[in-house]
N, C-alpha and C positions, 0 to 999 in steps of 0.2 A: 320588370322592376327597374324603375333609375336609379342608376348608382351615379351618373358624373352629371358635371353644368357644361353647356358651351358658352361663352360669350361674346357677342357680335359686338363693336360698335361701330358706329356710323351707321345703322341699321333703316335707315330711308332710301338708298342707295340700291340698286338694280341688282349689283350683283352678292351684295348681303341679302336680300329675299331669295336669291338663288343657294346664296349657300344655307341659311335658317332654313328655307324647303327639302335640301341632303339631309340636313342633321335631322328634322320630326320625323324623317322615317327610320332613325335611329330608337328602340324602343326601350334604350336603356338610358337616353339622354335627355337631359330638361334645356332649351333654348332662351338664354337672358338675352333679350334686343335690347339698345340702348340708342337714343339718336334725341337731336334736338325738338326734334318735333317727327309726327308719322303722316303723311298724307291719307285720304280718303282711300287712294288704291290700295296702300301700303297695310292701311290698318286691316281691310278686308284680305288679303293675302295673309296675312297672320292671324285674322282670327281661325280661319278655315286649318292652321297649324296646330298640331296635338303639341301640349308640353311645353308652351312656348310662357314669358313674361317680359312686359315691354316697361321699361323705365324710360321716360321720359327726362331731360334736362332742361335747363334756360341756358345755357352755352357753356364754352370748353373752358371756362374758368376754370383755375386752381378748385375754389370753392365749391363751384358744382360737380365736378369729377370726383373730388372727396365725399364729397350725399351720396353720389352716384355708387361709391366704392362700398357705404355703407348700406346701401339699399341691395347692393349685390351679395355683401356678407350675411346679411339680415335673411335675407329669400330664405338659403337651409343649410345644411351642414355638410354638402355634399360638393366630392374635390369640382375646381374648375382644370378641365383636362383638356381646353383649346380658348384660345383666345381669336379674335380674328379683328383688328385694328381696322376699318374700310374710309376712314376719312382722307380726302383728299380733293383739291381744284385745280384745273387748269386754267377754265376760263370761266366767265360770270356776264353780265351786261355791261359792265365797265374792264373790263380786265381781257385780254387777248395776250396770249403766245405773242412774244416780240420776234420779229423777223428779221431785223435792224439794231444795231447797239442803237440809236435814232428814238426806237420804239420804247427804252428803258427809262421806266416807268419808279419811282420811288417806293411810294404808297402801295400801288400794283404789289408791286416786289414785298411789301411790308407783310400786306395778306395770304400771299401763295405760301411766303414764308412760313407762317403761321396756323395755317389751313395743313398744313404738308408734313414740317417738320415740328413746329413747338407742339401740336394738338396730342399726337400721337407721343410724344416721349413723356410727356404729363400724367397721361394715361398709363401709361407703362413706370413710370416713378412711382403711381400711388395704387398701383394692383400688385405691382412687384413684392408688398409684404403679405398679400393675402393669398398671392401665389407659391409660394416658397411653402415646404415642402418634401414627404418621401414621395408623391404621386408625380408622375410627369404631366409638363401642361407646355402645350407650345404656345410660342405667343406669334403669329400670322401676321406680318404688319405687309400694305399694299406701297408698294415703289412704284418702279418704272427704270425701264433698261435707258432712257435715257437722261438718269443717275447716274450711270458709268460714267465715270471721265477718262477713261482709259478706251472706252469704245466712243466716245464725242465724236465722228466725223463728219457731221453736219453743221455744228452752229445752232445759232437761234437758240429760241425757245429759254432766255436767260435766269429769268426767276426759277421756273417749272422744273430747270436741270438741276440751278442752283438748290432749290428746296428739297429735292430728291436726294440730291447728292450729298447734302448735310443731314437728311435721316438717314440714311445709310451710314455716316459714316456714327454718327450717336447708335443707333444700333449695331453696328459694327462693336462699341465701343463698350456698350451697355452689355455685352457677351463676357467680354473680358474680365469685367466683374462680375455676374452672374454665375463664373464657373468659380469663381469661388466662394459666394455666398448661397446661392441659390442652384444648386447642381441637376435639379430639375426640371431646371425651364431651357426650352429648346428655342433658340431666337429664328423665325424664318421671313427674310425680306423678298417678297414674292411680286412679278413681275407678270401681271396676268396677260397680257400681248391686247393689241389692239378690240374691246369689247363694245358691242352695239349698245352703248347708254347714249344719256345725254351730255357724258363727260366728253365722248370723242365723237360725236354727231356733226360738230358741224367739219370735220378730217375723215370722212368717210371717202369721199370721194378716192383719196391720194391713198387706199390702201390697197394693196394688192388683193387682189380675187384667193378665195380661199382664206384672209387672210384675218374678216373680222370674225369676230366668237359671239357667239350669244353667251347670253352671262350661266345659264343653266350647262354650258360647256366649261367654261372657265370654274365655276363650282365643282363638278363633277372632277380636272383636274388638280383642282388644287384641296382637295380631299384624298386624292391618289398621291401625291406630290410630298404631304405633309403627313402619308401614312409609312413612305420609304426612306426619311428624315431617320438619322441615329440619333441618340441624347450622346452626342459627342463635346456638349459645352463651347459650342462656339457657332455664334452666324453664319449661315448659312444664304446665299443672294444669288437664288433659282429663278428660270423663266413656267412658263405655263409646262411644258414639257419635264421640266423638271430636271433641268439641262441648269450646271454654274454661269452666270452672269460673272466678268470681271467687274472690280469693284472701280 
């Protein structure tokens, strides 16, 4: 019998079919995908999913995240007890990691920003009322350890840190309030470590052995990770281990 929803967004992404594949073997849960569009592989790995429904959008506008919210409401009556946020860019055909202040880019920087940090707390302002609540529901949003500025000792990389490091610190932020309006949502800024997508494809080389993850491990983690979480009202900014990042 299903009694809860999960829901994914950013759900074209490698390691959201890894995790929408964990949850259908969940036999009491239904799987909302949500993404701009689904590619041909994407859509056939989800059809072969039990329990699953795919919302499509036309982009992360205000506007559309609100249809969105309402086609999420609409689906059934049953609590949503996991969220899982998976939007996010490093790089694109125009856009590269700066190596260089040299390489600092405006526009560049306008996008990551926006891709990173505005996408995801939009999404999070307008499910925030449909989540709230006596049932608990975490809300999963994906970071990166190099957000930390208190662990920075490399440089570079100036938009991608920047834009990490201002959702973190909005969800850092958005906790705060949470614990007292919404005492049921568990905020978790997760750090899945270096995964074989096409996000970190072309930095493969430069990672140590051992060290990249297929996305069906980083899922299997960060389902363990987000099952050891207390509802203690406050942000939480975990690696794949499930080990505190400094903020």
């Amino acid at each position: 019998m299903i009694t809860q929803k999960t829901l994914i967004i950013g759900a074209n992404s490698a390691i959201a079919q890894a995790i929408a594949t964990e949850h259908s073997g969940l036999s009491n849960s239904e799987v909302i995908l949500v993404s701009r569009g689904f590619s041909d592989n994407v859509l056939v790995t989800y059809q072969n999913l039990q329990n699953t429904r795919l919302i499509s959008v036309e982009d992360y506008t205000v506007s559309s995240i609100e249809l969105a919210c309402i086609k999420i409401q609409a689906d059934s009556t049953l609590p949503i007890t996991n969220v899982f946020v998976c939007n996010g860019i490093l790089h694109s055909e125009t856009i590269q990691p700066e190596k260089r202040l040299e390489d600092f880019d405006a526009e560049s920087f306008n996008q990551v920003m926006s891709a990173n940090a505005l996408t995801p707390m939009l999404w999070l302002q307008k499910l925030v009322p449909i989540l709230t609540g006596k049932i608990r529901c975490n809300i999963i949003v994906f970071s990166a350890r190099v957000g930390s500025i208190s662990e920075n000792k490399l440089g570079g990389w100036y938009s991608y840190r920047a834009s990490k490091a201002a959702l973190n610190m909005m969800l850092k932020t958005a906790s705060v309030e949470l614990a007292r309006r919404a005492k049921n949502i568990k905020v978790i800024v997760f750090h899945p470590g270096t995964t074989d997508t096409e996000l970190s494809k072309p930095f493969h080389k430069n990672v140590p052995k051992g060290k990249l993850f297929t996305c069906e491990f980083v899922a299997q983690q960060l389902l363990e990770v987000v099952k050891g979480q207390e509802l203690d009202q406050t942000a939480s900014f975990l690696d794949w281990k499930g080990e505190t990042i400094n903020w």
